[in-house]
N, C-alpha and C positions, 0 to 999 in steps of 0.2 A: 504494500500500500504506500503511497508515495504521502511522503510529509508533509505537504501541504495539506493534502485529504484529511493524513490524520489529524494536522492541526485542525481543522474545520469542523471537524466531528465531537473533537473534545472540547471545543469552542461550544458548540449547541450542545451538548449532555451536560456542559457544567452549567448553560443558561437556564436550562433545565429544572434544574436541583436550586437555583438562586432565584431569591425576587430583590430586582434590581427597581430603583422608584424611575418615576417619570425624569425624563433630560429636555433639556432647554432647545435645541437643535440636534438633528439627526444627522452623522460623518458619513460619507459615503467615499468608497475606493472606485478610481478609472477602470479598477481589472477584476470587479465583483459587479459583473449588471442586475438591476435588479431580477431578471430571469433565475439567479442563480440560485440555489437549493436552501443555499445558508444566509442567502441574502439580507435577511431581517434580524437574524442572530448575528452577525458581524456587523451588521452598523449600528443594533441596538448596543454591544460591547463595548464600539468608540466610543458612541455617545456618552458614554456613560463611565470611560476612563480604563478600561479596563484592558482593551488591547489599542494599538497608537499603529500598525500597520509596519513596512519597509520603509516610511520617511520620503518617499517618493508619490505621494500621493496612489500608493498599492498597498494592498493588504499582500498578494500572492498567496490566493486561496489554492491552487493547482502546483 
């Protein structure tokens, strides 16, 4: 399984298991469209401080 996958997976099972409260603006990455699987679990994450992405405005969910 390629690391990013896994990242993205244990990114949603720990959203999961956490109630995170409401954030002020929603972060969104160039290379997560919202098509994509995890889409809502990883920008609910930024917003809300918990992952910040590659600093390039990418998360590298793949």
């Amino acid at each position: 399984m390629k690391s990013g996958l896994r990242r993205s997976l244990a990114l949603a099972l720990g959203l999961c298991t956490l109630t995170v409260g409401a954030s002020a603006a929603s972060v969104t990455f160039r290379d997560v469209p919202s098509s994509y699987w995890g889409y809502s679990h990883i920008t609910k994450a930024a917003s809300n401080g918990l992952v910040s992405g590659l600093g390039d405005g990418r998360y590298g969910p793949e």
